[in-house]
N, C-alpha and C positions, 0 to 999 in steps of 0.2 A: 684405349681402354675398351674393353670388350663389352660388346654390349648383350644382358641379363634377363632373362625372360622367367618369371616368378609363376610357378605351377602349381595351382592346387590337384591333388589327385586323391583318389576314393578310395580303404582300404578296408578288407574286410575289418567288421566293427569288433575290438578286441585285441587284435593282432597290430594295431596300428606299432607296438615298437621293433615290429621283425619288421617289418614297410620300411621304419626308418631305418633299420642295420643296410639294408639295401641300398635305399636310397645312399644311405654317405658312403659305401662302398662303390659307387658306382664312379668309374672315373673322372666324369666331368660335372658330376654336384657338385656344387658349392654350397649349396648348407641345406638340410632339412629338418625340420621340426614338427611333432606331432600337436598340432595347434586344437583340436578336438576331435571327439568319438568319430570315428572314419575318415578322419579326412587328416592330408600331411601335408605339408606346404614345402615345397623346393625350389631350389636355385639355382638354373642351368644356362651356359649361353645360349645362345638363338639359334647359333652354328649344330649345335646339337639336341636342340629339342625333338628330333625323329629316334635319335636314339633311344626316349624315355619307352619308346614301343618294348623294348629287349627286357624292361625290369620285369620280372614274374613275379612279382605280391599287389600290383598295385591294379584296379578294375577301371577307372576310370579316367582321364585326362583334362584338366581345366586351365585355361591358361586366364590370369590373374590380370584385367587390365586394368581396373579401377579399386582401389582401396580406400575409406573416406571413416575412421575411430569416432567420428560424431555427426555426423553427417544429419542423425533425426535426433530431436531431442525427446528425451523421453516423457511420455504424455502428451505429445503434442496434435496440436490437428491436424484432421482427416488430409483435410487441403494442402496445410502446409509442407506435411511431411511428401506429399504428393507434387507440388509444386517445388522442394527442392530435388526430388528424383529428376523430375524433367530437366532441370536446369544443368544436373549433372550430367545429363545425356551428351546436352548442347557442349559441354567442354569436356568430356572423354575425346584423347586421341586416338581411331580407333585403327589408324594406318600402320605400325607396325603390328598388330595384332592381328591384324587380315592378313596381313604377307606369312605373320606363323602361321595361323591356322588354312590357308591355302598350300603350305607347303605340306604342313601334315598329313592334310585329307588329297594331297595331290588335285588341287582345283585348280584347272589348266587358265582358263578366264581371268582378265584382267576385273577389278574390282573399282565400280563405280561409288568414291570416298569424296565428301563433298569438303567444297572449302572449309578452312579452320575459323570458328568464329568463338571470340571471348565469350559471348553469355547469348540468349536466348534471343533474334531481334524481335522489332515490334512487327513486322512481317515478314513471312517464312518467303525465301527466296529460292527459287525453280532452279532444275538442273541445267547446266547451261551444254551447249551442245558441244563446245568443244572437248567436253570430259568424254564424248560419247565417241567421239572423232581421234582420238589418241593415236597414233601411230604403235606397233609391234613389232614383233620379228618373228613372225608367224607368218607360214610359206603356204600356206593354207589362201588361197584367193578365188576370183571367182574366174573360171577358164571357159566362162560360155564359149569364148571364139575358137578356143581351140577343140571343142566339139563339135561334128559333125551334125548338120541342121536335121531334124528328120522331117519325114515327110508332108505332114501339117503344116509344121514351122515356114519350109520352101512353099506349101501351097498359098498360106498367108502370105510370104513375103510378093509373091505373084499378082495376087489380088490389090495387095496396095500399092505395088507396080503400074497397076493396070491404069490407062488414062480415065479423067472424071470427066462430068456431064460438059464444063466449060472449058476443059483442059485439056495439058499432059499431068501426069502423074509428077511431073519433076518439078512442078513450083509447089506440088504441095510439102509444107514444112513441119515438123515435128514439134508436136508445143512443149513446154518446158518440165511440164509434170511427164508426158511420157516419154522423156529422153533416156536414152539408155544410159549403163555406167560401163558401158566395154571397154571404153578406155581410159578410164580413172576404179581400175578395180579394186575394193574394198575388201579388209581385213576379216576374219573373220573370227578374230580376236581381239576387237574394239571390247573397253571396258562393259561390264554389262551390271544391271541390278539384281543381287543377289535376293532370295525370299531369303526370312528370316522369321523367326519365333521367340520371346520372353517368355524364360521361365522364372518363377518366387517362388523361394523358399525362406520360412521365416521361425527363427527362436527367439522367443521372448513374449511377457504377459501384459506388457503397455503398449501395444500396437494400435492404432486408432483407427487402421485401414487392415485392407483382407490382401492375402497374394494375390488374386486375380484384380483386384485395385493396382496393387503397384504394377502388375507384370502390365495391365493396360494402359497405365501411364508413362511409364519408363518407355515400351515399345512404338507406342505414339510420338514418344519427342525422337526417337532412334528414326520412323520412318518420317516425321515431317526434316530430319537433319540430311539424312543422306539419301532420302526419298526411295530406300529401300522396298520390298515388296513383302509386307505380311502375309504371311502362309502357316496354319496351323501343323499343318501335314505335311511330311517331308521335305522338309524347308534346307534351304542350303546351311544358313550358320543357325546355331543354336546359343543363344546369351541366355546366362542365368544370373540371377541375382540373388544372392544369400544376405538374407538380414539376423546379424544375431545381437540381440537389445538393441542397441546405437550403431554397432557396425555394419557399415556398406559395402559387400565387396558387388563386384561386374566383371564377369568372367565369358570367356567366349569357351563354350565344349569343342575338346577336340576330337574326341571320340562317340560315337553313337552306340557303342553296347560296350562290354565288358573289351577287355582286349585280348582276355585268355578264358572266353567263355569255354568251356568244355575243352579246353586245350590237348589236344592228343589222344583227345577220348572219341572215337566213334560207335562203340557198339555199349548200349544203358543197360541198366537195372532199373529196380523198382526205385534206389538214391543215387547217387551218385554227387559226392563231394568236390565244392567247385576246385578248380586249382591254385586260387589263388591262397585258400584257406589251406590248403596240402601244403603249400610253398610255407606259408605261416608257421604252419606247427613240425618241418623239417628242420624250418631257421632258427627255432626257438630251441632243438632240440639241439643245439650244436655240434652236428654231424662232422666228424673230424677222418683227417685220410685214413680209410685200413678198415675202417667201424663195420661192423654189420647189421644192417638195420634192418627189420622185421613187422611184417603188417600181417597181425595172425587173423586178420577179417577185411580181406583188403575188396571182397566186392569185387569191383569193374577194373582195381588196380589201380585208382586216380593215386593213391600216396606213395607205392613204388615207381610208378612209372615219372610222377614229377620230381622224387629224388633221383631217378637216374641220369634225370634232362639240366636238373637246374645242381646238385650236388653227386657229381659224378664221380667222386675221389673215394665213394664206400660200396659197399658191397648189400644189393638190395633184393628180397624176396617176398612171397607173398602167399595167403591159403586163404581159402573159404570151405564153409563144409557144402555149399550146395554148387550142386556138378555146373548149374548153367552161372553163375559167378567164376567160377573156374576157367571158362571156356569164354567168357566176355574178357575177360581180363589179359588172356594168352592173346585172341584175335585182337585186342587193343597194342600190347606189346610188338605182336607181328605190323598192324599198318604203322604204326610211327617210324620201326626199322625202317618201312619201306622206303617212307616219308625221308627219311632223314641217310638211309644210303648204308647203314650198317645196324648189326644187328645189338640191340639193346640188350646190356645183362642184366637181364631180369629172370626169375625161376619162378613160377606160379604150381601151387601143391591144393589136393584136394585134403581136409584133416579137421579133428574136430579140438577148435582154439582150446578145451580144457585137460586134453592128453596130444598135446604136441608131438609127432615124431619127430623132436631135434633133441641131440644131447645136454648136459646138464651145463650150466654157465658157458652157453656158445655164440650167446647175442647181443652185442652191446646194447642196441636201444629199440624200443617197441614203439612203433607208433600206430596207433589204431582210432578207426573211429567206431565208437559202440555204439549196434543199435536205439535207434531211440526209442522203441514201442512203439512206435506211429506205423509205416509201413512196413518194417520188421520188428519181430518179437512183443511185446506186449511187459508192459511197467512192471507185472508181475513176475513175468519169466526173468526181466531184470534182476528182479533183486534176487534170485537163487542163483543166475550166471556168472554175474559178474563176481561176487567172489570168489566162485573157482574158478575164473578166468585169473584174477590176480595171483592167485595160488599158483596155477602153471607158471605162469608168467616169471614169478619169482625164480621157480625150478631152473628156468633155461634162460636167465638173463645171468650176465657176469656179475660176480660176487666181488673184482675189485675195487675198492672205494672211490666215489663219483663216476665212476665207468657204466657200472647198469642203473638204466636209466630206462622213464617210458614216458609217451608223453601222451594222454588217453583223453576223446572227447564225447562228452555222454550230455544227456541231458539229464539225468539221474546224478547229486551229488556222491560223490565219494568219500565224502572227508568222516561221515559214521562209520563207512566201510573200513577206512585208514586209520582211524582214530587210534585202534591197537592191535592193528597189523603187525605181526612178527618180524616181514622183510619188506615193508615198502615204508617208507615214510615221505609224506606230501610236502613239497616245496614251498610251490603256490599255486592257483587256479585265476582263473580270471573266466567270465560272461560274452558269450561269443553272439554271434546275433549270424542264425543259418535258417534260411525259409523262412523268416517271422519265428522262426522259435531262439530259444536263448541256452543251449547249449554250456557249459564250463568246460574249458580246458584245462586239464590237470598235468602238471608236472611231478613225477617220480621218481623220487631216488633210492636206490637200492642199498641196503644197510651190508657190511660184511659177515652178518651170519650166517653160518652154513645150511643150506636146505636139509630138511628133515623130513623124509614120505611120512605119512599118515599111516600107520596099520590100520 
């Protein structure tokens, strides 16, 4: 029976059901489920838990070792709820959990894991030394003899050569603290104490205790168990503990930043949209072989350039009207070719999104993300843009039924704009959470009437 390692991972907030289309497409899930706002919960053997690196929608990596549906009661006290953290400490097993999380982060070190004990005793028992004395296979040892003495070292060994006041030098004996280990040489991959850090995170309105209570009681019974080494800063493992009302989970981070932070992207803008949200609103838009897809404000190019990487079956391009957007986007396209050994088909154009140089019904799908007013354009200029941005739009997207398609992220609603649109009619939107702001992401479908210019 294969044995199952239960993954919480972090997804942009919004998009969590394109996370899951991924996830259960992925060859070796086994199940995943969107259990709430950002976060998905999956089910992969152990054997391949490195591979969860390759999925492009998911930011973060938690590996699930404790799960406890009641664990606090609700309203309970301060101490209590506190006192049964600690006790769970005592009976978490936290040795397959170390072997994943050493694999992931490639932590070469054997890991010092204290014996297994039922419940909490009445005194905390010391490490004992032969956990620390483990035997490896680690070729790494120590070859003082086989280096050449240097000059010092020879002159020291002369002097204690040298005969004393009562002697020869030869009855003098070595005491046992400064005996050498030259010929019992030691590994240099004996088990070792890892630092480590508690984090709390907490939802829910009957908490009796604060996160920095629990994280310092929980981490207190973790370092009196396996006599770990607290470190706020740059600690080896990172444990977090998420409480939401009565549920306990205990998860060890296998990641320390996003896993496709700025993914492909080296040269910024003033925004610059993360990728994993690009990946989001490609997979949502169900990019199918042949399609043409189109980013008529693509900026830096993060929404072409992660359709070419992660849906490479369609045909992708991009514009902005300002010349140094243009030119960030091309130089992002050229390093990832480089990166990756051939050249990525991507087309980047200078043009202004409300008189498009493309012909009439030549794009299946638009995906764009609209200024938010913040660091580009201003809530005002919104509201006069974006409807003749939709009006192009409509021009040069395919007119055959459910084929044109856009799929548009503003922070500005749309749905007064769409209300009695001629050629767009709104699917559905959903609240996206980008930089602390909240965003909607609009889905578009394009009706079969024919465009009609304006005189």
């Amino acid at each position: 029976m294969e044995e199952l390692a239960h993954l919480l991972v972090t997804v942009p907030s919004g998009l969590e059901a394109a996370a899951v289309l991924e996830c259960q497409s992925f060859p070796h899930c086994r199940s995943a489920t969107h259990i709430r706002r950002g976060k998905v919960e999956m089910t992969i053997p152990v054997e391949h838990v490195n591979k969860v690196k390759d999925l492009r929608s998911i930011d973060n990596v938690f590996l699930m070792v404790r799960v406890e549906e009641t664990l606090l009661e609700d309203g309970a006290e301060k101490d209590l709820c506190l006192a049964a953290a600690e006790d769970l400490a005592w009976q978490v097993d936290v040795t397959s959990a170390v072997e994943i999380w050493k694999s992931f982060s490639s932590y070469a070190h054997d890991v010092y894991i204290a014996d297994q004990f039922p419940a909490k005793p009445a005194k905390l028992p010391l490490p004992t030394a032969e956990r620390f004395s483990k035997p490896c296979d680690c070729r790494a040892i120590n070859d003082s003899e086989e280096q050449p003495a240097s000059k010092s070292d020879a002159e020291s060994s002369s002097d204690n050569a040298s005969p004393t006041a009562d002697g020869s030098a030869a009855d003098r004996q070595p005491s046992a603290s400064n005996s050498t280990t030259a010929d019992q040489p030691q590994c240099q991959c004996t088990p070792l104490r890892p630092s480590f850090r508690v984090t709390c995170n907490r939802a829910g309105d009957h908490h009796s205790f604060s996160s920095m209570d629990m994280a310092r009681a929980f981490g207190g019974a973790i370092s009196d168990r396996h006599h770990w080494k607290v470190q706020m800063v740059n600690s080896d493992i990172d444990i977090v503990v998420n409480i939401i009302q009565q549920r306990f989970e205990v998860c060890f981070a296998l990641t320390r930043e996003s896993l496709h932070m700025h993914r492909g992207i080296e040269h910024f803008g003033p925004t610059v949209l993360r990728p994993t949200i690009c990946n989001g609103m490609l997979r949502l838009a169900s990019i199918q072989p042949g399609e043409v897809v189109c980013d008529a404000m693509c900026g830096v190019g993060s929404i072409p350039i992660e359709g070419t990487v992660a849906f490479p079956q369609a045909v992708y391009f991009g514009g902005d009207n300002h010349e140094l957007g243009c030119q960030n986007s091309m130089a992002n396209v050229t390093a990832l070719s480089k990166k990756r050994g051939t050249q990525l088909p991507v087309d980047v154009f200078q043009w202004d999104a409300t008189q498009l140089p493309l012909r009439t019904n030549s794009v299946d799908v638009f995906i764009i993300d609209l200024p938010f007013g913040k660091r580009i354009g201003s809530t005002t200029n919104n509201k006069v843009l974006f409807p003749k941005v939709l009006q192009e739009l409509a021009r040069v997207v395919c007119v055959k039924p459910r084929r044109g398609r856009a799929v548009l992220l503003s922070t500005m609603g749309l749905t007064k704009v769409l209300r009695d649109h001629p050629y767009w009619s709104l699917q559905w939107y959903r609240s996206l959470n980008v930089g602390g702001l909240s965003p909607k992401l609009h889905f578009l479908v394009r009706n079969d009437r024919p465009f009609v210019t304006a005189e």
